[in-house]
MIVOTI-173421 format. One record per residue: residue number from 1; x, y negated, z negated of N, C-alpha, C in turn; residue in one letter. Coordinates in nm, 2 decimals, m for minus. Each point is the difference from the previous one (the first is absolute). Example, Ala and Ser with C-alpha at 12.3 -4.5 7.8 and 13.67 -1.06 7.14 Angstrom:
<node nr="1" n_u="1.32" n_v="0.57" n_w="m0.78" ca_u="m0.09" ca_v="m0.12" ca_w="0.00" c_u="0.09" c_v="m0.12" c_w="0.00" rest="A"/>
<node nr="2" n_u="m0.04" n_v="m0.11" n_w="0.07" ca_u="0.09" ca_v="m0.11" ca_w="0.00" c_u="m0.08" c_v="m0.11" c_w="m0.08" rest="S"/>
! end
This chain:
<node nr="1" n_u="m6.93" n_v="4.89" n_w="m21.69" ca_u="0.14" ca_v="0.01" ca_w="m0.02" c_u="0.06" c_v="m0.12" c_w="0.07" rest="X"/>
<node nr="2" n_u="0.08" n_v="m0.08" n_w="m0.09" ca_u="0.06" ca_v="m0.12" ca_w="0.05" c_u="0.12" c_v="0.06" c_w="0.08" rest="X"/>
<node nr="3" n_u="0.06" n_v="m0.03" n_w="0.14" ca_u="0.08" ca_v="0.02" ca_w="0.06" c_u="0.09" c_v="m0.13" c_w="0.06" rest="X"/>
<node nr="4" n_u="0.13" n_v="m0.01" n_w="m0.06" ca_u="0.06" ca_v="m0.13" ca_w="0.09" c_u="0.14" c_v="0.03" c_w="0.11" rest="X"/>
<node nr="5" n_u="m0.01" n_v="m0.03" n_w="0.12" ca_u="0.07" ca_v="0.02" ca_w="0.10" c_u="0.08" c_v="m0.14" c_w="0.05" rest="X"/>
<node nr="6" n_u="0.12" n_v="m0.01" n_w="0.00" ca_u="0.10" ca_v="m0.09" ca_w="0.02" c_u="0.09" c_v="0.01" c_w="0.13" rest="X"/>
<node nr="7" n_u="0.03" n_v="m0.12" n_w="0.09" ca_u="0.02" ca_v="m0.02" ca_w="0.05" c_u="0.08" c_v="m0.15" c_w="0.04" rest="X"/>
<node nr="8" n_u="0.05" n_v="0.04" n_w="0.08" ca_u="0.12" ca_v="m0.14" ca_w="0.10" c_u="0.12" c_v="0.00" c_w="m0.02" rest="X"/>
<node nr="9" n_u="0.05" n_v="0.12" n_w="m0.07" ca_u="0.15" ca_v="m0.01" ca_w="m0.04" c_u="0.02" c_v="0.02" c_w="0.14" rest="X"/>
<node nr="10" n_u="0.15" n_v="m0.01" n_w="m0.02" ca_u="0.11" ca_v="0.00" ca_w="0.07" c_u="0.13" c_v="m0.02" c_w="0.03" rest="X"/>
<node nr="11" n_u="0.09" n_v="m0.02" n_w="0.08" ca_u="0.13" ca_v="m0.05" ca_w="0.00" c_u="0.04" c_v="m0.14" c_w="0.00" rest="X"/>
<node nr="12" n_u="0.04" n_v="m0.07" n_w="m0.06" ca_u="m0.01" ca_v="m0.15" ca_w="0.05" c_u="0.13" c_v="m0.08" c_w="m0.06" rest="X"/>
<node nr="13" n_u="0.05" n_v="m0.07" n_w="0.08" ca_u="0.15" ca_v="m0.07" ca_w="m0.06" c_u="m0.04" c_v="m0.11" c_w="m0.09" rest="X"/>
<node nr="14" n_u="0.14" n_v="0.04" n_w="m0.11" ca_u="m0.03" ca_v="m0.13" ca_w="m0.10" c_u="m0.08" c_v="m0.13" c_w="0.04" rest="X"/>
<node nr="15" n_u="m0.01" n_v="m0.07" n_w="m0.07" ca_u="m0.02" ca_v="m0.11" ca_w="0.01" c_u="m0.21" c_v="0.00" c_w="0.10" rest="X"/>
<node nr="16" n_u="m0.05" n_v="0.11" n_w="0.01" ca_u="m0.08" ca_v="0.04" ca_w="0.13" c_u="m0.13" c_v="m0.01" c_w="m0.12" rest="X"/>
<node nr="17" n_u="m0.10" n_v="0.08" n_w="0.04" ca_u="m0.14" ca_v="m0.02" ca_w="m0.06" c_u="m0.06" c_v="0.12" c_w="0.09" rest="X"/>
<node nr="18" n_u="m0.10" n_v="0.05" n_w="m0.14" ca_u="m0.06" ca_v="0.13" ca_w="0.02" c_u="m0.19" c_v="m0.05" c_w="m0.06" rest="X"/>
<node nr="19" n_u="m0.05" n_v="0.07" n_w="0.08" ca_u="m0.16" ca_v="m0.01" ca_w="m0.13" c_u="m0.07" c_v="0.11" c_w="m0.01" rest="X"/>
<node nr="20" n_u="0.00" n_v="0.06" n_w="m0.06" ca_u="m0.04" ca_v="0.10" ca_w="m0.08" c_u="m0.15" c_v="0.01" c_w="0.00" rest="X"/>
<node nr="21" n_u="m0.08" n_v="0.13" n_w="0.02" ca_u="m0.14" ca_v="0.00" ca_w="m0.02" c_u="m0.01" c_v="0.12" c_w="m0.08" rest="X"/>
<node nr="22" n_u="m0.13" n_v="0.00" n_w="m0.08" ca_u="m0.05" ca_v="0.12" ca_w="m0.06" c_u="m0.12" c_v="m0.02" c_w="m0.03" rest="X"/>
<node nr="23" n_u="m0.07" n_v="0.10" n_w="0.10" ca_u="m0.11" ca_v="0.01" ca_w="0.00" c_u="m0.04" c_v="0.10" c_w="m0.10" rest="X"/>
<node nr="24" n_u="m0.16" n_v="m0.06" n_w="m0.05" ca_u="m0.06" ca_v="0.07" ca_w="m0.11" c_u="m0.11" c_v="0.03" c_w="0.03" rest="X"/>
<node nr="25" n_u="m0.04" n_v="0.20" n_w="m0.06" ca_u="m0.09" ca_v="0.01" ca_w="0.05" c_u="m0.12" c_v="0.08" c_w="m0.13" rest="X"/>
<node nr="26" n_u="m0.10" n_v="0.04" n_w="0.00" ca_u="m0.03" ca_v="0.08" ca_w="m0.07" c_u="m0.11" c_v="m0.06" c_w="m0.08" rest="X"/>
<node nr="27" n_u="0.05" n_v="m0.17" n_w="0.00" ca_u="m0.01" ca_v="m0.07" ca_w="m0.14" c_u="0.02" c_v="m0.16" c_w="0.07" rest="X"/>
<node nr="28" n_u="m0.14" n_v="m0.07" n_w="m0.07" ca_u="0.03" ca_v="m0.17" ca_w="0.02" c_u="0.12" c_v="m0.03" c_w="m0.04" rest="X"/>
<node nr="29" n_u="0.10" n_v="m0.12" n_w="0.04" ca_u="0.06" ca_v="0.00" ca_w="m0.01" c_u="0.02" c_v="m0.09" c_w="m0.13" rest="X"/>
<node nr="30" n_u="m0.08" n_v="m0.12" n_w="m0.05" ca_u="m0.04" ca_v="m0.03" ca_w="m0.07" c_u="m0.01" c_v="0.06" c_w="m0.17" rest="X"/>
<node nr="31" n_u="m0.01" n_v="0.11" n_w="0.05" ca_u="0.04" ca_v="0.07" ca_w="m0.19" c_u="0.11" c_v="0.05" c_w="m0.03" rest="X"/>
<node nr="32" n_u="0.12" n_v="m0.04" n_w="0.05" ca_u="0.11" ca_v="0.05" ca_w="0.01" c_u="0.09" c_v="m0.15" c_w="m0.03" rest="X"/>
<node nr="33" n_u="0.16" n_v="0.05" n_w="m0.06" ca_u="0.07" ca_v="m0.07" ca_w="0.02" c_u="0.08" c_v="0.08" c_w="0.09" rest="X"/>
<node nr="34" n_u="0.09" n_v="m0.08" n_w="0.08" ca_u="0.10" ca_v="0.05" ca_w="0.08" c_u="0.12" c_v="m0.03" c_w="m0.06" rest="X"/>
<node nr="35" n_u="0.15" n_v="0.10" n_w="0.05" ca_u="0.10" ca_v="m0.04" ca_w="m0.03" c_u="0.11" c_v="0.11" c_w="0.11" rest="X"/>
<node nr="36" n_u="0.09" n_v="m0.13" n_w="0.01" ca_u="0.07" ca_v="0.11" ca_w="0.12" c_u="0.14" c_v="0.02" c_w="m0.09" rest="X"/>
<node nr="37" n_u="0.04" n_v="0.07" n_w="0.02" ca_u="0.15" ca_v="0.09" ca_w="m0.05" c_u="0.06" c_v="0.02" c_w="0.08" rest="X"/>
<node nr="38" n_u="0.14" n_v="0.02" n_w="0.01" ca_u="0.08" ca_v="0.07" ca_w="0.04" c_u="0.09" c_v="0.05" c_w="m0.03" rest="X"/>
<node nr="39" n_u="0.06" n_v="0.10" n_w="0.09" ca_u="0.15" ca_v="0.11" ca_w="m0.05" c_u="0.10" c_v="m0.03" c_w="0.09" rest="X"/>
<node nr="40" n_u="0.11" n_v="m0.03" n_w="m0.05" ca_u="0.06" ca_v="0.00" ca_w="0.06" c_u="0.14" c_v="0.13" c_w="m0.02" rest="X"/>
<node nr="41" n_u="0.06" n_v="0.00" n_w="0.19" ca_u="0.10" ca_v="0.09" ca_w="m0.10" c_u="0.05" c_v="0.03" c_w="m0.10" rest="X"/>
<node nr="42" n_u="0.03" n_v="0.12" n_w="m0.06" ca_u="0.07" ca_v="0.06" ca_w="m0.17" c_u="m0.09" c_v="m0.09" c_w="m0.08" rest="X"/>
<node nr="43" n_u="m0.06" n_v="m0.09" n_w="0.03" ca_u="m0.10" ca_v="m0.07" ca_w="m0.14" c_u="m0.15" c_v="0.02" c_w="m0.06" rest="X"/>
<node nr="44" n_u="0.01" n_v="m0.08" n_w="m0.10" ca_u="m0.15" ca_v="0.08" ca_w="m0.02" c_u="m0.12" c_v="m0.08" c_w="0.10" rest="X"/>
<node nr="45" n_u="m0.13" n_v="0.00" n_w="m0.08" ca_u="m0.15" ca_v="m0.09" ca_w="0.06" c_u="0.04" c_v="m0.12" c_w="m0.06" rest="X"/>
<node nr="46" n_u="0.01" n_v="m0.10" n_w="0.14" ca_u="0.02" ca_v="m0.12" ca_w="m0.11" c_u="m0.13" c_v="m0.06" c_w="0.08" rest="X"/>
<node nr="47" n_u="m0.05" n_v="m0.13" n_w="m0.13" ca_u="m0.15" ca_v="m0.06" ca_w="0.04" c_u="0.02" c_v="m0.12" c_w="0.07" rest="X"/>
<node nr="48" n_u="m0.03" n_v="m0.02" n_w="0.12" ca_u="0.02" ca_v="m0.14" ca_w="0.10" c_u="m0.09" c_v="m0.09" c_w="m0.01" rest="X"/>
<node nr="49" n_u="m0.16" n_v="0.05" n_w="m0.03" ca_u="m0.10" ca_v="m0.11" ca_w="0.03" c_u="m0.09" c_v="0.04" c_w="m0.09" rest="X"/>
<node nr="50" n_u="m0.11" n_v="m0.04" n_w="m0.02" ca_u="m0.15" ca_v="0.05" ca_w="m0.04" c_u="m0.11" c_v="m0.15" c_w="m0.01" rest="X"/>
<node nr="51" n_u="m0.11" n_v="0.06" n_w="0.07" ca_u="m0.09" ca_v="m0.10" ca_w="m0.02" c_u="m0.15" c_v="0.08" c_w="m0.06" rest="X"/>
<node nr="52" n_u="m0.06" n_v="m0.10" n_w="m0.09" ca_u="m0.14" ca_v="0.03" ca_w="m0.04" c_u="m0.06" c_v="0.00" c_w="0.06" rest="X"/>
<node nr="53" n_u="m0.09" n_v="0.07" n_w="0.01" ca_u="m0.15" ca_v="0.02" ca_w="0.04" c_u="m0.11" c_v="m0.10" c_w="m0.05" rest="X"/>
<node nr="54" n_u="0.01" n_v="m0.01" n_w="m0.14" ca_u="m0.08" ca_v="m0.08" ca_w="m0.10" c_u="0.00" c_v="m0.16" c_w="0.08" rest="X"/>
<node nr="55" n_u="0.16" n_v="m0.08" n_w="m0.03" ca_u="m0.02" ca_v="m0.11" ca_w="0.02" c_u="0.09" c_v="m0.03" c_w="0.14" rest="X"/>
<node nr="56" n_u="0.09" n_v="0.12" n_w="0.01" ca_u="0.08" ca_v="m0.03" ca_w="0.16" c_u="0.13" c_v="m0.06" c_w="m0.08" rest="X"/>
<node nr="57" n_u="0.06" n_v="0.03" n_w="m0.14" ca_u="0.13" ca_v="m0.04" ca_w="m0.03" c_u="0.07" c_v="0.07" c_w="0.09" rest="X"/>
<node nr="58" n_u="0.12" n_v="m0.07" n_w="0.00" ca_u="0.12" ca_v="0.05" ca_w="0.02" c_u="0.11" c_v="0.03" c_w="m0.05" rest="X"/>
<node nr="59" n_u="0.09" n_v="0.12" n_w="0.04" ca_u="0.15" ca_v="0.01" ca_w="m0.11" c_u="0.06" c_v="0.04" c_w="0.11" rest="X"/>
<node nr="60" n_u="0.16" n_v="m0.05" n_w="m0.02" ca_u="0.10" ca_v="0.06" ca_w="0.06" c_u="0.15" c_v="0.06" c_w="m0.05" rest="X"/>
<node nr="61" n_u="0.04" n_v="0.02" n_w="0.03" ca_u="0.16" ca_v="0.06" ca_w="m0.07" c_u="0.06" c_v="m0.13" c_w="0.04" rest="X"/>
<node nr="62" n_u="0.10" n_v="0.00" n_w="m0.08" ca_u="0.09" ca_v="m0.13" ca_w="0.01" c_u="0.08" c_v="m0.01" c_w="0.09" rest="X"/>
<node nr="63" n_u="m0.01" n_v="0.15" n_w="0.04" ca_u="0.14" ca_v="0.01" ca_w="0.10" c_u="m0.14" c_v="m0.03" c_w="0.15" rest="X"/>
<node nr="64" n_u="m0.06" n_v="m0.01" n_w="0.01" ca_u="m0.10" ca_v="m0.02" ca_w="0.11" c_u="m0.08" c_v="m0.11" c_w="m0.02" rest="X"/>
<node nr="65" n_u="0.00" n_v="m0.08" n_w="m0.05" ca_u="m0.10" ca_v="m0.15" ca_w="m0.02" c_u="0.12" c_v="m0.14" c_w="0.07" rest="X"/>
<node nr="66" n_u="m0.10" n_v="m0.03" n_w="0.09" ca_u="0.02" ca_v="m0.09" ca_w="0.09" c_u="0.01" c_v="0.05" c_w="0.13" rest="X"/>
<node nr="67" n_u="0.03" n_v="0.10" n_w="0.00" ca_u="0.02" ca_v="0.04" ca_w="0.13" c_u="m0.14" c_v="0.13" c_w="0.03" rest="X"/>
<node nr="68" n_u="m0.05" n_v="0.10" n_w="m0.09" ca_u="m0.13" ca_v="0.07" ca_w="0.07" c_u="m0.13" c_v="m0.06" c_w="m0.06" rest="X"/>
<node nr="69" n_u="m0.03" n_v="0.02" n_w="0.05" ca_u="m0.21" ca_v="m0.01" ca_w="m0.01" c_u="m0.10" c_v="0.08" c_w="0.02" rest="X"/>
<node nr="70" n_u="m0.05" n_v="0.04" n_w="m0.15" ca_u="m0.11" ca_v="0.10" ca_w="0.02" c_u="m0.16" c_v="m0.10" c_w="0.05" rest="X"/>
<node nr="71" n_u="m0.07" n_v="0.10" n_w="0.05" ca_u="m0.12" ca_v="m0.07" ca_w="0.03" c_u="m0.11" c_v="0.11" c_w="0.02" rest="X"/>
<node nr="72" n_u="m0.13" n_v="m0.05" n_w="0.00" ca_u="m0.08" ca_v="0.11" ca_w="0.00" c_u="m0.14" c_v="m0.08" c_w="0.13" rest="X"/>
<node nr="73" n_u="m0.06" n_v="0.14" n_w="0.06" ca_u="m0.14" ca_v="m0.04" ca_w="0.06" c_u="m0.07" c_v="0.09" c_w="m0.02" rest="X"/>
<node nr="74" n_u="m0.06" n_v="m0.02" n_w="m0.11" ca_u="m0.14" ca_v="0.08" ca_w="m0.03" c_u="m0.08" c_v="0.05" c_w="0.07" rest="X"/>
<node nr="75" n_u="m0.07" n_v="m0.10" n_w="0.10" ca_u="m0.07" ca_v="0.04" ca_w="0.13" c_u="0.05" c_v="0.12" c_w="0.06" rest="X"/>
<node nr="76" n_u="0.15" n_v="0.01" n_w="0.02" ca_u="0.07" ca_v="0.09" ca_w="0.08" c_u="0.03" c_v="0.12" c_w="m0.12" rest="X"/>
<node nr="77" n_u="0.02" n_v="0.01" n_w="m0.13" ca_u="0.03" ca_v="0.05" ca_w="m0.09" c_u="0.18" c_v="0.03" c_w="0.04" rest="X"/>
<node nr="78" n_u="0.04" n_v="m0.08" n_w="0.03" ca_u="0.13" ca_v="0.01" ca_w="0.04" c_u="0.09" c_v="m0.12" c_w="m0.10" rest="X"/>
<node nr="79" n_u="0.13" n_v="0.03" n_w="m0.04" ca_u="0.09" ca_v="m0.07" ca_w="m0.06" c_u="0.22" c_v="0.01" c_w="0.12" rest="X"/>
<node nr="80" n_u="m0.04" n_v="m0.09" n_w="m0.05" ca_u="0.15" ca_v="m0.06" ca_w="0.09" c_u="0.11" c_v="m0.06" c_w="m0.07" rest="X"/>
<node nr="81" n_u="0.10" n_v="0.04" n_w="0.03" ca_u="0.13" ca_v="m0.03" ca_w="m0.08" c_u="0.06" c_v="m0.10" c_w="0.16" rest="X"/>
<node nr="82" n_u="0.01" n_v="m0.07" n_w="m0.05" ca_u="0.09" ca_v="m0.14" ca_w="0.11" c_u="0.16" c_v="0.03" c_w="m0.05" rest="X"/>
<node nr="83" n_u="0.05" n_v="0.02" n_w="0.09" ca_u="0.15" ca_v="0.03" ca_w="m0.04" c_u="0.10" c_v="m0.11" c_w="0.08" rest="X"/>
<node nr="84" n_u="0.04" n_v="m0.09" n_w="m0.08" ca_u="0.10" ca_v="m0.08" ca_w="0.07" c_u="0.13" c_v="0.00" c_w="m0.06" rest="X"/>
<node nr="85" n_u="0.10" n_v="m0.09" n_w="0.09" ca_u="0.11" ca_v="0.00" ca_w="m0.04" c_u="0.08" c_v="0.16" c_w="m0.06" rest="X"/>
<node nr="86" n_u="0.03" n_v="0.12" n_w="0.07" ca_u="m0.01" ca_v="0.12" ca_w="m0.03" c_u="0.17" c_v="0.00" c_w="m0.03" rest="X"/>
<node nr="87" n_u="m0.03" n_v="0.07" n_w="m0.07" ca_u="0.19" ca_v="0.05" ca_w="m0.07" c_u="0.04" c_v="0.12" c_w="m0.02" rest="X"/>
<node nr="88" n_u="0.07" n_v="0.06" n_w="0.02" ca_u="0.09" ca_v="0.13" ca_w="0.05" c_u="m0.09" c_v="0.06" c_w="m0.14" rest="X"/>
<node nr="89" n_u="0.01" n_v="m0.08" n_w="m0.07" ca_u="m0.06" ca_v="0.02" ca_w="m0.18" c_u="m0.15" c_v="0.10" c_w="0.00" rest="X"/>
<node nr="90" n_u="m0.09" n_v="m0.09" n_w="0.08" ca_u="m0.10" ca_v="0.00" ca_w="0.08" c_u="m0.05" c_v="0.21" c_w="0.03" rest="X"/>
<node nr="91" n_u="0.08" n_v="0.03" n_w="0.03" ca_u="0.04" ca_v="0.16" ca_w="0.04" c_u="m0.07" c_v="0.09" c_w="m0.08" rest="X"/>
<node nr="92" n_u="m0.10" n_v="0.06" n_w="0.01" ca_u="m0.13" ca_v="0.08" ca_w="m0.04" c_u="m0.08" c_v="0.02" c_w="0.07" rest="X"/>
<node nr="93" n_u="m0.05" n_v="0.15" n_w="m0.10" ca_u="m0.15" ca_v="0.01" ca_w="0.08" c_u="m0.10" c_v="m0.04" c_w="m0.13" rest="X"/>
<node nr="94" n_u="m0.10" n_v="m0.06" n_w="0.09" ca_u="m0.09" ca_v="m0.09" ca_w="m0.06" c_u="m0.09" c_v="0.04" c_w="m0.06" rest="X"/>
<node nr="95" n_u="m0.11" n_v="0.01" n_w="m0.05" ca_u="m0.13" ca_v="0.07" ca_w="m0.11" c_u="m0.06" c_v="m0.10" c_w="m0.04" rest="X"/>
<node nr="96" n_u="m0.16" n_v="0.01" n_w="0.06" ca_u="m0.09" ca_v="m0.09" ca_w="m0.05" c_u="m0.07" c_v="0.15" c_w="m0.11" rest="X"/>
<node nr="97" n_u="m0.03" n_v="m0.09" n_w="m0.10" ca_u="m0.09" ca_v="0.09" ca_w="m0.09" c_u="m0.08" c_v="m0.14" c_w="m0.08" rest="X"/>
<node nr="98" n_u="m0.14" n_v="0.09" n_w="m0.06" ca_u="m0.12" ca_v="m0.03" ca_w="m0.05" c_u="0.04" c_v="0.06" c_w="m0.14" rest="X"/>
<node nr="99" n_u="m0.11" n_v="m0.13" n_w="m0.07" ca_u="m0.08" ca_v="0.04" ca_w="m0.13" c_u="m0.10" c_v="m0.08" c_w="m0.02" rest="X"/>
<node nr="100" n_u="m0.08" n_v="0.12" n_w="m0.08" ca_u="m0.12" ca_v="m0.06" ca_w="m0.03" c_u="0.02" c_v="m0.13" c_w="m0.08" rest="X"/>
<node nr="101" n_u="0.08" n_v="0.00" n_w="m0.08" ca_u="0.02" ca_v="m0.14" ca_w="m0.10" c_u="m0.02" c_v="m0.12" c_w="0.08" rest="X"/>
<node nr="102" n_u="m0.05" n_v="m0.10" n_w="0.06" ca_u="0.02" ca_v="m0.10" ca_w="0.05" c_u="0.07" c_v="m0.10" c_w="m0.03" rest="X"/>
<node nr="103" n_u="0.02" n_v="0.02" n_w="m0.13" ca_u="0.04" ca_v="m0.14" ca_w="m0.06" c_u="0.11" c_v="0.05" c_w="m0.04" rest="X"/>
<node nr="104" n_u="0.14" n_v="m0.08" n_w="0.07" ca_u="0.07" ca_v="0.03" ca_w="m0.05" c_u="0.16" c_v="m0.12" c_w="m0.07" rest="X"/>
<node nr="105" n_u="0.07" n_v="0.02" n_w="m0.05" ca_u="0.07" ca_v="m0.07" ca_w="m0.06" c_u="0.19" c_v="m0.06" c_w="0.07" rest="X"/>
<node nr="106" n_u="0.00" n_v="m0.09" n_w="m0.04" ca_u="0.17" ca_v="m0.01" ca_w="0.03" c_u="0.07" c_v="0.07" c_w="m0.02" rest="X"/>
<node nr="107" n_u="m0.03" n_v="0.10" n_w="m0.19" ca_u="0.13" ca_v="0.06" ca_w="m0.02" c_u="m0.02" c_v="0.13" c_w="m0.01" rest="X"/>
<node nr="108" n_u="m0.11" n_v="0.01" n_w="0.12" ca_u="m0.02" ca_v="0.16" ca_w="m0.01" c_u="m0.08" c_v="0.06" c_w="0.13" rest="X"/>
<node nr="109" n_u="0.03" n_v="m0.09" n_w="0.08" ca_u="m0.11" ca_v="0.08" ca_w="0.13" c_u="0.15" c_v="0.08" c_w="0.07" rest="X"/>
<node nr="110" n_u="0.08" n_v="m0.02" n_w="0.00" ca_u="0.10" ca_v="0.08" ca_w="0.05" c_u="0.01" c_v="0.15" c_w="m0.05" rest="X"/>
<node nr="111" n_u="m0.03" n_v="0.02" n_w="m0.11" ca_u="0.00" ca_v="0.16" ca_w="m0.10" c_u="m0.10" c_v="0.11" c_w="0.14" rest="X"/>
<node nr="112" n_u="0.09" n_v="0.09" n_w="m0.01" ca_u="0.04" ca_v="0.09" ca_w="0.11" c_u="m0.15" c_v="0.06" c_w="0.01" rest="X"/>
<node nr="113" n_u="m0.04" n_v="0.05" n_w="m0.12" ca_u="m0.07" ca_v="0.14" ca_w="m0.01" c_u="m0.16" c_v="m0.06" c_w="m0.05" rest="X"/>
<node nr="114" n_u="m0.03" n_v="m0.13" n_w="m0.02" ca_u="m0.12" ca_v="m0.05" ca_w="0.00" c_u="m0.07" c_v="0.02" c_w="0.11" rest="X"/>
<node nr="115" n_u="0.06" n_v="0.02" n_w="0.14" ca_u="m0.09" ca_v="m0.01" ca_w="0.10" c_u="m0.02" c_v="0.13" c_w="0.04" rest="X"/>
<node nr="116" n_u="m0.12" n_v="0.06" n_w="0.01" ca_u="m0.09" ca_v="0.12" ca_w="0.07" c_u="0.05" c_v="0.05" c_w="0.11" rest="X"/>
<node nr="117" n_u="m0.03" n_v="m0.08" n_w="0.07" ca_u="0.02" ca_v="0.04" ca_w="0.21" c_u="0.14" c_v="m0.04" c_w="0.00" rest="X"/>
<node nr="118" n_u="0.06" n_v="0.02" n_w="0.13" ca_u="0.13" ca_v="m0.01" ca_w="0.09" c_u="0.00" c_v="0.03" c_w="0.12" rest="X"/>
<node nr="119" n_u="0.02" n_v="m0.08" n_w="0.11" ca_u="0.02" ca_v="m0.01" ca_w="0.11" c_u="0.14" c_v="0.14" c_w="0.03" rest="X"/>
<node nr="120" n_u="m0.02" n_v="0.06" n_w="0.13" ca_u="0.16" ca_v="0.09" ca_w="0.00" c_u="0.10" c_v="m0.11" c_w="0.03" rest="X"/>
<node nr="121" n_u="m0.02" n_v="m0.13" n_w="0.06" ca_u="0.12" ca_v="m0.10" ca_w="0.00" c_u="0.03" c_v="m0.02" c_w="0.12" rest="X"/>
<node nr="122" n_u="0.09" n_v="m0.10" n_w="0.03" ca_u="0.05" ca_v="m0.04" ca_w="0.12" c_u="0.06" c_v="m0.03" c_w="0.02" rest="X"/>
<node nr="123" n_u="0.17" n_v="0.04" n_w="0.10" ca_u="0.13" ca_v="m0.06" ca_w="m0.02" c_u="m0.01" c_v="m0.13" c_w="0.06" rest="X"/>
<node nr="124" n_u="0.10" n_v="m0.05" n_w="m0.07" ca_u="0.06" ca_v="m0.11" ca_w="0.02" c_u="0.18" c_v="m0.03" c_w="m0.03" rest="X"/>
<node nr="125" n_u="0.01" n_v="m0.01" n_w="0.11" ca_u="0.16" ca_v="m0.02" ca_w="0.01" c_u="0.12" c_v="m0.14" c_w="0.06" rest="X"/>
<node nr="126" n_u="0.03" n_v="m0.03" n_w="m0.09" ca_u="0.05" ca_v="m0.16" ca_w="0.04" c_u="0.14" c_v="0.04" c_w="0.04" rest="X"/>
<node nr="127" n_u="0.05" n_v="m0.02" n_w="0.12" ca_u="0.15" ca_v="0.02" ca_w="0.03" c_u="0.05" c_v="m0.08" c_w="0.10" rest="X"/>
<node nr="128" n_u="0.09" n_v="m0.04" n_w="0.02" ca_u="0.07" ca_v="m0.05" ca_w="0.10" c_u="0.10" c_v="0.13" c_w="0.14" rest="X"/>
! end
C-alpha cells in the first residue's frame, strides 16, 4: 500500500517561503509520478506542481512558476515543494498525490482524478 504524508506547512507572511515535504512510503519512489494540489478556501483542487518519475520532468501552474520548485530524492523516497515568494493567493492546504503513470504531460498532469494515492495535506497560510 502506497502511503503519502505531507508536511512543513504553516503560517507565513507574504512575500516569505515555505518547503513542503511528502514522504512516500509503501512503494519505490521511482514508479510513481508526483503531483501536489491544492484547496483553497470555497475552491476547488487546483494542480501546483508534478514531477516524473520516468525522466524527472517538471510542470507547474502558471500562477506558481517562478516562484515554487518541486524536486525529488529517491534515495530518501521523499519529494519537496520549495515555496518562495508567498502570496495571500498562496492560502491552502496542500496534497502531494501519486500515480502510477510516470510519464506525464503539459496538458494534462494537472487532471484531478488520474492520481491513486493522496497525502491528508498540509496547511499553509500566507497572511500579513
Amino acid at each position: 500500500q502506497v502511503q503519502l504524508v505531507e508536511s512543513g506547512g504553516g503560517l507565513v507572511q507574504p512575500g516569505g517561503s515555505l518547503r513542503l515535504s511528502c514522504a512516500v512510503s509503501g512503494s519505490t519512489l521511482d514508479h510513481y509520478a508526483i503531483a501536489w494540489f491544492r484547496q483553497a478556501p470555497g475552491q476547488e483542487y487546483e494542480g501546483v506542481s508534478c514531477i516524473s518519475s520516468s525522466d524527472g520532468s517538471t510542470y507547474y501552474a502558471d500562477s506558481v512558476k517562478g516562484r515554487f520548485t518541486i524536486s525529488r530524492d529517491t534515495a530518501k523516497n521523499m519529494v519537496y515543494l520549495q515555496m518562495n515568494s508567498l502570496k495571500p493567493e498562496d492560502t491552502a492546504v496542500y496534497y502531494c498525490a501519486a500515480d502510477q503513470d510516470t510519464q506525464k504531460y503539459s496538458w494534462s498532469w494537472d487532471l484531478l482524478y488520474q492520481y491513486d494515492y493522496w497525502g491528508q495535506g498540509t496547511q499553509v497560510a500566507v497572511s500579513s
